[in-house]
C-alpha positions, 0 to 999 in steps of 0.5 A, a space after each residue: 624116508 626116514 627123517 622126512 615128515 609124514 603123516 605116520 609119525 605122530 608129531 608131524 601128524 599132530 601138527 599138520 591135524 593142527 594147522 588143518 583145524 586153524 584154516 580159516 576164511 582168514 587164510 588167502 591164497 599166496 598162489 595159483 587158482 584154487 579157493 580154500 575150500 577147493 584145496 581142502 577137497 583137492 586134498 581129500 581127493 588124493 586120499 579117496 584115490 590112495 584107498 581106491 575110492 575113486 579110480 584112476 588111469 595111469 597118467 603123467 610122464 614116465 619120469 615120475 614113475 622113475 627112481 629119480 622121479 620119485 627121489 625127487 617126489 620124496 626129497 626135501 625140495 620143494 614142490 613148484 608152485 602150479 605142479 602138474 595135478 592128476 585129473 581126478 585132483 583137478 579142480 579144473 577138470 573135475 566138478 568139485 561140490 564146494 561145502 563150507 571150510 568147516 564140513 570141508 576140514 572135518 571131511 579131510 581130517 576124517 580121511 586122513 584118520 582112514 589113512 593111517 589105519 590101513 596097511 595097504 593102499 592104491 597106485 597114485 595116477 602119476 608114480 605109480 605103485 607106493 608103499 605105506 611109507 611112501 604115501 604117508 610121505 606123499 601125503 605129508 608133503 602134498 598137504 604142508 605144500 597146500 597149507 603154505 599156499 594158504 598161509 599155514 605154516 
């Protein structure tokens, strides 16, 4: 994991803070279903469930449990658009209560600011147990794949 981004390293965490703060409802989606304001709490939702805010099953194939599945996870590829997403992350399934962009930004900015200051976090319902480093990649990685699908480059 050592070259990759991810939301430890200042760098990358200042630039992915950066492009969080300039979304705007300028930004259309280039794919799949949610609304900007959904996707930031899509976003959120996976941090509420790294700090065990929210609880989760175990869910998803096994291969994403899998040393292969999550080399694949944390590689460079890129994710396919319309992944398979955990329930609680579903905006689908579960009933997101919408604010306005800027309470939605501040929202996840706050929490990825929660994030970065704990040392020990939750199982993810798809791969299982990760270690600080693997989620700080997880969630670097979640976030540039939702910021390019608005058009933040």
């Amino acid at each position: 994991l050592g070259i990759m981004k991810n939301i430890l390293n200042e760098a990358d965490y200042a630039e992915i803070k950066n492009r969080i703060q300039h979304l705007s409802d300028t930004n259309t989606r280039r794919w799949g279903n949610l609304e900007l304001q959904e996707m930031l709490i899509h976003c959120t939702t996976q941090l509420q469930l790294a700090l065990g805010e929210i609880s989760h099953k175990q869910q998803g194939p096994s291969f994403m449990r899998s040393k292969l599945g999550k080399w694949l996870l944390f590689s460079t590829i890129p994710w396919p658009k319309g992944a398979e997403t955990p329930n609680e992350m579903n905006a689908g399934i579960a009933s997101f209560s919408v604010t306005d962009i800027e309470n939605e930004k501040t929202v996840l900015l706050n929490y990825l600011e929660k994030i970065r200051q704990q040392t020990r976090l939750k199982s993810h319902p798809f791969f299982g147990e990760l270690n600080r480093k693997e989620w700080s990649r997880l969630i670097y990685k979640h976030l540039d794949h939702h910021l390019k699908q608005f058009g933040s480059r």
